[in-house]
C-alpha positions in Angstrom: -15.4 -17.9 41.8 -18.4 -15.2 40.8 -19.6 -16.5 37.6 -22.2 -14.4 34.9 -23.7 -15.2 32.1 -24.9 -13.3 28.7 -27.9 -14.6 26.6 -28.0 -13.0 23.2 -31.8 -12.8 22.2 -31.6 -9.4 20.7 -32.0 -10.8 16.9 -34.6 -10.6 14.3 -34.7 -14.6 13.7 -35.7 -13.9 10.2 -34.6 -17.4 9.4 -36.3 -18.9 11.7 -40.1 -17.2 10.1 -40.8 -16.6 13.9 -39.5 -14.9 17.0 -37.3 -17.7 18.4 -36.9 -16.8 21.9 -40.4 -17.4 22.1 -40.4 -20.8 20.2 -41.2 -24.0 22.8 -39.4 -27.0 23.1 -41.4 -28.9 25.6 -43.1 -27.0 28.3 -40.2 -23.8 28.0 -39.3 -21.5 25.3 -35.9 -21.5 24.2 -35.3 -18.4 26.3 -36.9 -20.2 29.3 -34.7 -23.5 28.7 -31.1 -21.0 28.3 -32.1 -19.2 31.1 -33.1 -22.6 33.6 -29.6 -23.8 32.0 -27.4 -21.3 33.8 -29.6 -20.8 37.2 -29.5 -25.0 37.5 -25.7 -24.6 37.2 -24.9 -22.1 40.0 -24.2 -19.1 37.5 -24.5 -16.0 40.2 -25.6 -13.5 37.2 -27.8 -13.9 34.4 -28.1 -11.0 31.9 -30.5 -11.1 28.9 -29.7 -9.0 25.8 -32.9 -7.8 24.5 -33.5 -6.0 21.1 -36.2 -6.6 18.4 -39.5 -6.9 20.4 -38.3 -6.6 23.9 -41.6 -6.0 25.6 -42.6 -9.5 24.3 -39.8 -10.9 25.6 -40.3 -8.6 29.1 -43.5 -11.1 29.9 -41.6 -13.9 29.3 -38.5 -12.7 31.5 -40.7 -11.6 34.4 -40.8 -15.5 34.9 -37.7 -15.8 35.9 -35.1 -13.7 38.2 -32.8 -12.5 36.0 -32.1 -9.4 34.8 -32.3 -7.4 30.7 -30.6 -5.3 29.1 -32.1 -3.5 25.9 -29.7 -3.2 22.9 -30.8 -0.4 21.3 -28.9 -0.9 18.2 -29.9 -4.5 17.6 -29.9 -4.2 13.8 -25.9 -3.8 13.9 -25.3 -7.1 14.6 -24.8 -9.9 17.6 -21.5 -8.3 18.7 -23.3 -5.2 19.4 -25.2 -7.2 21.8 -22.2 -8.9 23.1 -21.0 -5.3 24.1 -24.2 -4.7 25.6 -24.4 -7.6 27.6 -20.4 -7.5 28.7 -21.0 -3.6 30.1 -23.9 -5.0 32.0 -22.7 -7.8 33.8 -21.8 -7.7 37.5 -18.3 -5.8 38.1 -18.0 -9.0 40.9 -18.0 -11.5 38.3 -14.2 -12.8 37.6 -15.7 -14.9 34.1 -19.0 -15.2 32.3 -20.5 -17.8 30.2 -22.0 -15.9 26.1 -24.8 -18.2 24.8 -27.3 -17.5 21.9 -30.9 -17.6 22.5 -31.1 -20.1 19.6 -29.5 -22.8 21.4 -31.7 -24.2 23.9 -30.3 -27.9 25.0 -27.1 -27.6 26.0 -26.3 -29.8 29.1 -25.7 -28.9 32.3 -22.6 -30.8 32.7 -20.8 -29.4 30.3 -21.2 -25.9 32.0 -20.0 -27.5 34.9 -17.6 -29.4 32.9 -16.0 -25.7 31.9 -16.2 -24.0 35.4 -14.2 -26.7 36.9 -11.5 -26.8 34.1 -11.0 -22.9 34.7 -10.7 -23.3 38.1 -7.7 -25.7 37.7 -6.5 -24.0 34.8 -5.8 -19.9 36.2 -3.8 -19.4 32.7 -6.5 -19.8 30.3 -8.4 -16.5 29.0 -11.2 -18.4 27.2 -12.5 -21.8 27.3 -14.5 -23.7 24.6 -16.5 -27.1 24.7 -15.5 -29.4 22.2 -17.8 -32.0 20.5 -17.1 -34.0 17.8 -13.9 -32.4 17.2 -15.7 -29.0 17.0 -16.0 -26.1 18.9 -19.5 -24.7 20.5 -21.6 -23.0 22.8 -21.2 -21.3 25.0 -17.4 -20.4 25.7 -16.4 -19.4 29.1 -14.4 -16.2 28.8 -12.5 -14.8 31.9 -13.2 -10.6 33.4 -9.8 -9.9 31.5 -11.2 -9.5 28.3 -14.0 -7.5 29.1 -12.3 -4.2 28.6 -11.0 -5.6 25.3 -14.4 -6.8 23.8 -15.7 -3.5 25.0 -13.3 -1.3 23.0 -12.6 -3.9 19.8 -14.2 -1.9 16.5 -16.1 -4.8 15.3 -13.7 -6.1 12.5 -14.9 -10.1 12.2 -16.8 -9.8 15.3 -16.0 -11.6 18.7 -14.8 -14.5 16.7 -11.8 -12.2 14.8 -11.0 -10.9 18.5 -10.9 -14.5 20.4 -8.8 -15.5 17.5 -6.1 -13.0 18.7 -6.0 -15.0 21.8 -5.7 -18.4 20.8 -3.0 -19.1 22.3 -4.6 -18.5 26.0 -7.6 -20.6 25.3 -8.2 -23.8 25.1 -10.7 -26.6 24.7 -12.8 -28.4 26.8 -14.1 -32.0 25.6 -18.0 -32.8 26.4 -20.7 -35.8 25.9 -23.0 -32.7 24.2 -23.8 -32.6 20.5 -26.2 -29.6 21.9 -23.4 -27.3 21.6 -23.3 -27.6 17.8 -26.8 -27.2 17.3 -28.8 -24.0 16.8 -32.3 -23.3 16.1 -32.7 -21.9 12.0 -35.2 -22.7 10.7 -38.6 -25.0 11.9 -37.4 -28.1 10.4 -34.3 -27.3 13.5 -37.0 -26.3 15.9 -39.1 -29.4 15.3 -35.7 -32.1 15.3 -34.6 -30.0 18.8 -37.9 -30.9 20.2 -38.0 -34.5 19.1 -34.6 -35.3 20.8 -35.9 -33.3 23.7 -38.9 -35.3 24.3 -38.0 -39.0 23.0 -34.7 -39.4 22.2 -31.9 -37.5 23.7 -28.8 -37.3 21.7 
């Protein structure tokens, strides 16, 4: 199984007071950390949707061999990059993995974790982790819908469209409070970097 995978770090981060892709947690920035995530778990391709300063984040991804994508139209929202990213991934790849830039520690176990329950499970269109009894980052969304996603009109975003196809997806318990946690504001940035360097969750 040919596996992709679409980080979304097109945004302005206007909550966050700074450009977050660029914010550190340890010796990475949150771009580097989403991007060491997927390559340490096997994922074949890596696309990063760029929008709001992509030439900063240019030096940053010439680190690392993966490839960008520029979202011209940034400003209309994430599910513009979500489109963006889909169109650009590998025609090869039979499911891809959609993770925002702003969350930075998820494990790699519980990517594993959701490649091996899609490869016993051939039914399943989308599958989330589950933490705590809620959903998170990132879901694992099989080639089918591609062509879906591609042609939806926006109405309620990707959530509103998954929600059409509940009944094909399913959930995937993990050990990761990460997937529930997302870089807002600095107060997030500086509680993400404390469990990252003394006390793990």
């Amino acid at each position: 199984m040919q596996l992709g995978a679409i980080i979304l770090a097109a945004g302005l981060s206007t909550r966050a007071g700074e450009f977050k892709p660029l914010l550190s947690i340890g010796p990475q920035t949150l771009l580097g950390h989403t991007i060491s995530l997927f390559q340490s778990s096997g994922v074949d391709d890596i696309v990063v949707v760029t929008g709001h300063q992509s030439e900063d984040l240019q030096q940053e991804l010439n680190r690392y061999s993966c490839r960008s994508v520029l979202n011209e139209n940034f400003s209309n929202g994430m599910f513009s990059s979500v489109q963006v990213g889909v169109e650009a991934l590998d025609t090869l790849s039979d499911a891809f993995f959609l993770l925002p830039v702003d969350m930075p520690l998820v494990r790699q176990e519980t990517i594993i974790n959701l490649m091996e329950e899609m490869e016993q499970d051939p039914h399943s269109l989308v599958f989330y982790p589950e933490c705590q009894t809620r959903r998170g980052h990132p879901p694992l969304i099989r080639r089918d819908l591609a062509a879906v996603i591609l042609s939806y009109d926006d109405q309620g975003g990707l959530r509103a469209l998954l929600r059409r196809y509940r009944h094909k997806s399913r959930n995937v318990v993990v050990d990761d409070p990460y997937i529930l946690l997302d870089v807002d504001t600095q107060n997030d940035l500086i509680l993400l970097e404390d469990h990252f360097l003394n006390k793990p969750l």
